[in-house]
Every structure is written in structure tokens, then in C-alpha cells.
C-alpha positions, 0 to 999 in steps of 0.5 A: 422429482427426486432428482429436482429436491436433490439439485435444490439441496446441492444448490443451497448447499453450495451457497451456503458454502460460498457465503462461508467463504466469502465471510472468512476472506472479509473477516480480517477486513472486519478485524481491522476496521474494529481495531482501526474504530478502536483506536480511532475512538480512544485518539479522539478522547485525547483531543479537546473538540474533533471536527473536520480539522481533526479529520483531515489531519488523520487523512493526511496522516494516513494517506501517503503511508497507505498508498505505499502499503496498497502498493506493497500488497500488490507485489506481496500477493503476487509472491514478490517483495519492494524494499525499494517502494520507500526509496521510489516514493522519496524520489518522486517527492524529491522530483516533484518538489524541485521542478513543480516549484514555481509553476502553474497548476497545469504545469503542475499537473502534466509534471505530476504525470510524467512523474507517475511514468517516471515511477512506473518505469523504475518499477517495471526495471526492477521488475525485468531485472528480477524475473531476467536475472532471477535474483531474489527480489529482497536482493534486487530491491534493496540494491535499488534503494541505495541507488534510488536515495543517491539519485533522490539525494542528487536531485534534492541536497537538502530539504526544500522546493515547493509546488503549485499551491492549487496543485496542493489543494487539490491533493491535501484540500484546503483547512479544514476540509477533508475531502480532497485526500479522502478522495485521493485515498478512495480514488487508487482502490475504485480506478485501479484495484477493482479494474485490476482485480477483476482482470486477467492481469489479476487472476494472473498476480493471485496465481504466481502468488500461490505457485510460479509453476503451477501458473507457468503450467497454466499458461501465465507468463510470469515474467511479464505478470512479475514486470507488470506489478512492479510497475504498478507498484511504482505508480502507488509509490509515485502517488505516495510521492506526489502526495507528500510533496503536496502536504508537505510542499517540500522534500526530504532526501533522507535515507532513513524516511525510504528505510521507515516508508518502506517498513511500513508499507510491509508492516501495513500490507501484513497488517491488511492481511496480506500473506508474505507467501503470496497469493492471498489479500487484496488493497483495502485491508492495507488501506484500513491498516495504515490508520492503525500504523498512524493511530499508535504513534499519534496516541503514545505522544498524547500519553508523553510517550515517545512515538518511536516506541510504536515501533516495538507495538508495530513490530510485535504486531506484524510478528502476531500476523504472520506467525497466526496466518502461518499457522491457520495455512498450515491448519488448513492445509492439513484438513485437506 
């Protein structure tokens, strides 16, 4: 009987635990949804009358930035880094501007796949080139992006091209409706995260993330699991690009929107509460984050400000995060 009370009590205090857990990893989640609500509240203040107009253009400014970031946060939790990710997804709109101009909507979309593949292979190459060469990833993927923009610069010369006009529809949805890109934004975290997540591709990215040698001695090949990822970011990459080649219907080959894509999808994974060490985070806190990173520029405009001092918040704001998860890992760390 003792016996029974004792396991009852164990149990529930292990419950209990888990239910503690589990609230400190949705507490930064809550955090950005708050500040995200925040700052969503005082933008509409600032408009005359908000609507599904209005909605929709949060969306579409939200969308192609936070499929980069869902996608940089996939390669930071498992211990690596893109800084190519900006210059894969420009390519990609550069690709998809060009030859989807003037074709059907099948058309249209069968390129669009190709295209998916296209940035999945750049992302797989980077990959292979890291884990065989054992250069360190900023080194890698930065050497990448000069040669991706050339390529992107190649293709499209000058801003230009075009894409079916359902195709657009489909990914932007026509005015004033919202829906065709919330899906596109909700779509990426049901159909790719959660099956990734919960997979063994997944336990394998949150291992080498933590430890590469603890993994390895686990039994996780890294090499293939480093490969993996960078493929997988290269498809968040391409949706970003296909994404704004159907908003935009157009391209632009500029160096400078690879360097501030890239910046801000590392800004937008940190933001989410992924850990630059690796190991720690997950897509929606990204996805939740690029609403913060869209809502800062869009609200200093209104004031008469210009947007490009939403860099210093932005910076400062990433600077905060990193430096308040270093500290709370090495607190933890010392209670253990």
C-alpha cells in the first residue's frame, strides 16, 4: 500500500516537472506573441481603418522573410549557420521571374518545383561541402553567396520578368484577400516542421546541435544529418523566392537584399528563440518573430522616421537575446 502511495507521488511529481518543462520551452513563444500582439496593436493605431486590406499586407510583408528565418533556424539548431540562405532565395526569385514569365499556371507550377529542387541541391552542395571539408560553415556560406548573387545577377541583369498571374494568386491571393499566403505561411510549419520534428532526422538535427561528438558516439551520422539540413534550408530558401516572385512579379539581382535577407532571417531565428549554439528551438517562434522584424520599420515610417534606423532596434534587440540566453545556459548550467 505504501508502495502504491510512493509510485502515485512519484508519478505526479514527475508530471508535475514535465508540465514545468514544458511551459519554460513555450515561455519565449508567449514572449513573442506578446511583443508581436504589441506592436501589431500600436501599427494598426497608426492606420485610418484596418481590414482584410490591411491584413493582407502584414502577411505579405511577413511571409517571404519568415520562411527564410523558419529555415535559418533549422540549420542553427543543428549547430550550423547559412549565410547564404538571402543569396539562395534571390536566386531563386531571379530564376522563377525569368523563366515563369509568360507561361501557363501549370507551367507555372512544375517550374515552381524544379526550382524547389534547384534550392535544395545548392543547399545539399553547401552542406557536403562543410561536413567533407570541414571548413567552418560562415566560411562556406559566405563564399556562397558572392558566387550564388553572380549567378543570380547572370540570369537577371536588371530588375524584371514576371509570372503567371494565377500562380501569383495563388501564393499572395487576390485584394484584399488574406488567406492564400496565411496559408503559405501556416503550410511549411504543418507539412514540413512537425513531420521533421518528429522524426529521426530531427532527434538527429537537436543532437549534433547540442554535441557533434556526443552524437557521433551515439551513432548519428553527422555528415549526412549536416547534408540533410542544408537541403532542407535550401527549400525554405526557394519558397521565400517563389514567394516573392509572386508578390513582387518581378526580380531584383542586388547583392544588398541577399546581405539584409540573410541578416534577417538570423535576426528573426534568434528572435524566435533559437540558440546560436545550437540545439535549442523550433520554426514557430521564427515565424512569430519576422512580424516583429516587419512591424518595427513599418511603425518608425508612420512616425516620419526612416525605416533604416530599424536596424539599430533590430541589432539591439538580437544583441539582448543572445546575450540573455548565454547567460540563463550558463545559469542552468551551474545549478547542474
Amino acid at each position: 500500500m505504501q508502495r502504491r502511495k510512493f509510485n502515485e507521488r512519484c508519478a505526479r511529481d514527475c508530471s508535475f516537472e514535465m508540465n514545468v518543462i514544458q511551459l519554460k520551452r513555450q515561455s519565449w513563444n508567449l514572449a513573442i506573441i506578446l511583443l508581436a500582439l504589441v506592436l501589431g496593436l500600436w501599427r494598426i493605431s497608426q492606420l485610418p481603418q484596418f481590414g482584410a486590406y490591411e491584413a493582407r499586407t502584414f502577411v505579405l510583408g511577413i511571409l517571404p522573410i519568415a520562411l527564410l528565418s523558419m529555415g535559418q533556424a533549422i540549420i542553427i539548431i543543428g549547430g550550423g549557420i547559412n549565410l547564404a540562405i538571402g543569396a539562395e532565395a534571390v536566386l531563386i526569385n531571379c530564376l522563377s521571374a525569368k523563366y515563369m514569365q509568360d507561361t501557363t499556371f501549370i507551367e507555372s507550377v512544375i517550374l515552381a518545383i524544379v526550382f524547389i529542387l534547384v534550392g535544395m541541391l545548392i543547399g545539399a552542395l553547401t552542406g557536403w561541402i562543410i561536413a567533407v571539408s570541414g571548413i567552418a560553415d560562415i566560411v562556406v556560406t559566405l563564399a556562397t553567396s558572392f558566387l550564388l548573387v553572380g549567378v543570380a545577377m547572370y540570369v537577371m541583369p536588371q530588375p524584371g520578368g514576371g509570372v503567371n498571374q494565377q500562380f501569383a494568386d495563388l501564393v499572395s491571393g487576390k485584394v484584399p484577400n488574406f488567406i492564400p499566403p496565411l496559408i503559405c505561411l501556416i503550410l511549411p510549419i504543418i507539412l514540413i516542421w512537425i513531420p521533421l520534428y518528429r522524426s529521426k532526422l530531427g532527434i538527429s538535427m537537436y543532437a549534433i546541435g547540442s554535441s557533434k561528438e556526443a552524437a557521433f558516439l551515439s551513432g548519428v551520422n553527422v555528415k549526412l544529418t549536416q547534408i540533410k539540413l542544408y537541403a532542407i534550408g535550401g527549400l525554405f530558401a526557394s519558397l521565400s523566392g517563389l514567394v516573392l516572385t509572386g508578390i513582387t512579379l518581378s526580380s531584383s539581382p542586388f547583392a544588398n537584399i541577399s546581405n539584409t535577407a540573410t541578416l534577417n532571417s538570423v535576426a528573426g531565428a534568434v528572435l524566435g528563440g533559437v540558440a546560436l549554439s545550437g540545439g535549442v528551438g523550433g520554426l514557430v517562434g521564427p515565424a512569430l518573430a519576422a512580424l516583429i522584424l516587419f512591424f518595427i520599420p513599418t511603425i518608425l515610417l508612420a512616425y516620419g522616421i526612416d525605416p533604416a534606423y530599424s536596424q539599430i532596434i533590430t541589432g539591439a534587440l538580437t544583441i539582448f537575446v543572445v546575450l540573455f540566453g548565454g547567460l540563463l545556459r550558463k545559469r542552468t548550467a551551474g545549478k547542474k
